[in-house]
C-alpha positions in Angstrom: 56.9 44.7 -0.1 56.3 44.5 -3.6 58.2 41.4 -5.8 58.9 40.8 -9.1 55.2 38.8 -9.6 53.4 41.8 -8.3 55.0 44.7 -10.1 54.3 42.6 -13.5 50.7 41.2 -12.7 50.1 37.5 -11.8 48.8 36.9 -15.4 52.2 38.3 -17.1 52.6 36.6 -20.8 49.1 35.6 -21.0 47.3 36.9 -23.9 43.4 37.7 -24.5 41.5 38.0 -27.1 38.1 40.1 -26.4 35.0 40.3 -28.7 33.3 40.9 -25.6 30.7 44.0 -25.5 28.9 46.0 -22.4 29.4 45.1 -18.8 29.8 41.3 -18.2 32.0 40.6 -20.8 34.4 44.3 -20.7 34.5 43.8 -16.7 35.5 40.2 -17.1 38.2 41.0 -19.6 39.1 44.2 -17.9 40.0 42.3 -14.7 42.3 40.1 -17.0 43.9 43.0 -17.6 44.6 44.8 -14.3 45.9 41.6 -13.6 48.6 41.8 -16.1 47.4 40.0 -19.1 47.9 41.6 -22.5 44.1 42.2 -23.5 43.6 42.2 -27.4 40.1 44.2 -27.9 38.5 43.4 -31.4 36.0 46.0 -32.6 33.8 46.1 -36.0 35.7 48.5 -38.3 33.9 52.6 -37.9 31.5 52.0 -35.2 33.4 50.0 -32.4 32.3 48.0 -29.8 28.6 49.2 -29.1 29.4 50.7 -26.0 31.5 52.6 -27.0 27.9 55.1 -27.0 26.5 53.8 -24.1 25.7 57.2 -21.7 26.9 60.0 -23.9 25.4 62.5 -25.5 28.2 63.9 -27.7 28.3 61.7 -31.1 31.6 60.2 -31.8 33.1 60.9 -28.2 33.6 57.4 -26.1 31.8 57.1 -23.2 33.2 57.2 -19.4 31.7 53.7 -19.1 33.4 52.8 -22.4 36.5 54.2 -21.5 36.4 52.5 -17.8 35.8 48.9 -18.9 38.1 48.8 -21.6 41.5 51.1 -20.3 44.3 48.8 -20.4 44.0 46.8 -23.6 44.5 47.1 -27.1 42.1 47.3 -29.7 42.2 46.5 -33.7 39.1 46.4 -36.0 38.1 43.3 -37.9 34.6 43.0 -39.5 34.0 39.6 -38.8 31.3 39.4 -41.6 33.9 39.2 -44.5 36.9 36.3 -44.7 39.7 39.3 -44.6 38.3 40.0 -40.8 37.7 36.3 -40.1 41.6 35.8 -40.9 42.7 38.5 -38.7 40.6 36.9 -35.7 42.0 33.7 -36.4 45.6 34.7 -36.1 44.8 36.7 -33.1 43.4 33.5 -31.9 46.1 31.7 -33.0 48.2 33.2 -30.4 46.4 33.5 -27.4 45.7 32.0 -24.6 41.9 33.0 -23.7 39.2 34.0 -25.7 36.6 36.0 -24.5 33.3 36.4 -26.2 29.5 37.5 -25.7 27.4 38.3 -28.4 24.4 37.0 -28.5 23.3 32.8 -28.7 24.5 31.3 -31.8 26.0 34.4 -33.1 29.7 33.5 -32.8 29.0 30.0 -34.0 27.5 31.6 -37.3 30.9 33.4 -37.9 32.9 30.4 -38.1 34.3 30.7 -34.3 32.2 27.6 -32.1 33.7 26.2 -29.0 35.5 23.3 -31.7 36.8 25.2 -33.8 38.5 27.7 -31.8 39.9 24.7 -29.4 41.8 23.2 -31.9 43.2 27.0 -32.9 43.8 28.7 -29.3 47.3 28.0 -28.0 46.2 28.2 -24.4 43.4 26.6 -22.7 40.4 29.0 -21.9 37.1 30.1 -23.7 35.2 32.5 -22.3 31.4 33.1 -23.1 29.1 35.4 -21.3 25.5 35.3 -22.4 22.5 37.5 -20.8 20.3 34.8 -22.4 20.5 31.1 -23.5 18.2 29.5 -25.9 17.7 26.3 -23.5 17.0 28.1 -20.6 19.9 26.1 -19.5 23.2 27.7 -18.5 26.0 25.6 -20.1 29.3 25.7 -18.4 32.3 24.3 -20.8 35.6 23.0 -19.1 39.2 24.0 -20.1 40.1 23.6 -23.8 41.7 20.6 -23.9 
């Protein structure tokens, strides 16, 4: 019999904000959401995340696989290469409680956003980061922000 928990989603109130792109990071972010977290997707401003093009043929039409991984959230545009775009992230930040990235090594880092900085800026307690690769050949697993 379905309660009050269920019919909202166990993460209810939590908020997420994705610069996640392709499978591991959408799926991870995705599940967030069927769970009932409010999923904030960030995209760069007229080309979206990149796949967004992944397995269609038709220019300027999402892809199924696109539209799969990512039904459920929001989405605003941000080029994180300028400050303007750097502030938006940063107040997105500001009030969530997970973020969620996985560009590639050192990438996020070089935009201002490291594992420090974004600690002392999240209100919540998670970072997320899913990388196909490490530089190390180490996989690095960080605890909680705390």
């Amino acid at each position: 019999m379905p309660n009050e928990l269920t019919q909202r989603g166990a993460l209810n109130g939590v908020r997420v904000v994705d610069l996640t792109q392709f499978e591991a990071g959408t799926s991870l972010t995705q599940t967030l959401a069927w769970l009932g977290a409010e999923v904030i997707k960030v995209e760069e401003p007229n080309k979206g995340e990149q796949g967004r093009g992944a397995s269609t043929d038709a220019k300027g039409v999402d892809s199924h696989y696109f539209m799969l991984l990512n039904a459920n959230k929001r989405s605003v545009t941000a080029n994180l290469k300028h400050e303007k775009g750097r502030a938006v992230l940063r107040g997105l930040i500001e009030k969530a409680d997970v973020f969620a990235e996985n560009f590639a090594p050192g990438v996020i880092e070089r935009l201002g956003f490291s594992y420090d900085v974004v600690r002392r800026s999240i209100r919540g307690s998670s970072m997320c980061k899913s990388k196909g690769s490490v530089r190390t050949g180490r996989i690095r697993i960080s605890s909680p922000l705390t």
